[in-house]
N, C-alpha and C positions, 0 to 999 in steps of 0.2 A: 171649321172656323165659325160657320153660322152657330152651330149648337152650341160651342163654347163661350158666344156671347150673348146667346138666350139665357144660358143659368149661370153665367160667372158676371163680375164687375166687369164690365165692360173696358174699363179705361186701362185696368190690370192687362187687361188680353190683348188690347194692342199694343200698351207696352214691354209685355212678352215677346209677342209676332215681331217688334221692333228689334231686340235683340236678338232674333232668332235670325231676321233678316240680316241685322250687322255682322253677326259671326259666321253668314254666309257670303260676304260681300257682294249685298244684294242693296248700295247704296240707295240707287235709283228708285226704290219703293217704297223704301224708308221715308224721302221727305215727303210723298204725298201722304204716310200715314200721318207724318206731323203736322204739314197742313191740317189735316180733315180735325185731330186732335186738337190745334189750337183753335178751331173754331168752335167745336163743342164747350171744350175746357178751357176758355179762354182766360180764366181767374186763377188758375194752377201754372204754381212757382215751378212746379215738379215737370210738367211737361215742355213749359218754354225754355225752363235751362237745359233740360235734355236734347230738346231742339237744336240751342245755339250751342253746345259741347258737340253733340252730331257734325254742325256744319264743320266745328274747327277741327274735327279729325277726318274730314274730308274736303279740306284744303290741300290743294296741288295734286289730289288723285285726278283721274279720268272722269268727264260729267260736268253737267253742268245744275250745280248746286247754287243756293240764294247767297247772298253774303251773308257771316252774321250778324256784323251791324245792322244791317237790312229789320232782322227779325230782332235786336235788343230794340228796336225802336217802337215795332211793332208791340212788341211784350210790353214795354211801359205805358202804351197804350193801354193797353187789355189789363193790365196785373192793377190789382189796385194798391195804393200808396203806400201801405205799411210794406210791401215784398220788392218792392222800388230798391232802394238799396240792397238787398239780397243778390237780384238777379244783376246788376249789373257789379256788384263783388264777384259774382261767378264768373263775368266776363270777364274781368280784369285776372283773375284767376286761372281763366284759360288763354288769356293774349302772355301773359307769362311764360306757363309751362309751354307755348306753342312758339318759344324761339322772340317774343317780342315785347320785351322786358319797358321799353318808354311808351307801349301805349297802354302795359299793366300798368303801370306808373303814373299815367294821367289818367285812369279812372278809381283808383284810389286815392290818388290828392284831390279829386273832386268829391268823395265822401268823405274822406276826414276832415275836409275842409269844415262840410256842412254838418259832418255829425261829428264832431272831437271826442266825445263824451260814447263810444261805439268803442269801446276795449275789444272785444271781439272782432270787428274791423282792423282795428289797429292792430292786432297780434296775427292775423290773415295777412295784411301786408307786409308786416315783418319776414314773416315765414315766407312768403313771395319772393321778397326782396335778398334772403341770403342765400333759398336755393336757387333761386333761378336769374335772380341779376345779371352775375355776369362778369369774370375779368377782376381786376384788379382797381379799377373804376366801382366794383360792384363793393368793395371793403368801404370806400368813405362816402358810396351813398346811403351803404347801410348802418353806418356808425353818424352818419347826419339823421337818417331815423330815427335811430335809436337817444340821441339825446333828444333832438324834436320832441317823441315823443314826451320823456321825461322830464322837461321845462313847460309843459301843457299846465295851466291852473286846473285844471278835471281831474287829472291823474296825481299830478303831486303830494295832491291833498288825499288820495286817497292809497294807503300802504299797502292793499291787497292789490291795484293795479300795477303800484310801483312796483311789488315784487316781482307781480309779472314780469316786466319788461325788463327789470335786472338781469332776473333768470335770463331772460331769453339774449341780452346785450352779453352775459358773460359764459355762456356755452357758445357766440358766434366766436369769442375773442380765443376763448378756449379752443375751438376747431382750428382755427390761425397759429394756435402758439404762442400769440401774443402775451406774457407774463406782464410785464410793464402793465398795459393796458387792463389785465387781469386783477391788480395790485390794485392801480388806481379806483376801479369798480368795486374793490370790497374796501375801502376807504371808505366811498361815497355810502354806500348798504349803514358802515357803522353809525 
């Protein structure tokens, strides 16, 4: 390990040693490499999100692990402001896929609030919101998105976001079967 970070990038190698630990489940060593890491790299989007994705796939194992709200707070400390909404998209992104759709939910209404004009954002929370929402409750929160977004002055005015979010409103309606609602969507497009 020494000589591998004598002549390699250093930051590459313990986030090698990191994965080689995980798919040993070798959790317990794991966070002090990310400790030591966020101290070094304290301005790296790449290792704090790797960090707070670690903790939430080691939720309800054995150990005692940091929370990761703990460390997204820490991270907006450290990361500086342009990677601020990145990482805590990632969060939201992982409270999602990890079973917990209303606190995905309140961290991307807190970014589109602030950033409306974040198309990329907005189509991350779509995609959020129709795989991993949830039930039947999960169709009219994701079709009050999906107009939302399309009633936005940022996007209306603009035909290449509109398309976007067409697309993406009439493949969710399409996965449903929903025809009616398919109909009325290429109406609106004419």
């Amino acid at each position: 390990m020494r000589r591998a970070l004598d002549v390699n990038d250093r930051k590459k190698v313990y986030l090698q040693l990191i994965n080689i630990y995980r798919a040993t489940d070798k959790g317990e060593l794991v966070e002090d490499i990310f400790k030591k890491l966020c101290k070094k790299y304290h301005e790296s989007l790449e290792i704090w999100s790797g960090y707070i994705e670690f903790l939430f796939d080691m939720r309800g194992k054995d150990g005692d692990y940091t929370e990761p709200k703990t460390i997204l707070q820490r991270a907006l400390q450290a990361l500086p402001k342009a990677n601020h909404v990145n990482v805590i998209s990632k969060f939201g992104m992982l409270e999602y896929k990890n079973g917990n759709p209303e606190h995905g939910r309140t961290m991307f209404e807190g970014i589109v609030s602030n950033y409306a004009k974040r198309m990329d954002i907005w189509s991350i929370y779509m995609d959020m919101e129709v795989k991993y929402g949830g039930g039947k409750a999960n169709q009219a929160q994701a079709r009050h998105l999906f107009e939302r977004c399309l009633s936005l002055p940022e996007i209306s005015k603009k035909p290449k976001k509109m398309k976007l979010v067409f697309r993406k409103y009439m493949e969710f309606e399409n996965a449903l079967g929903n025809e009616n609602k398919l109909g009325e969507l290429r109406r609106r497009v004419e």
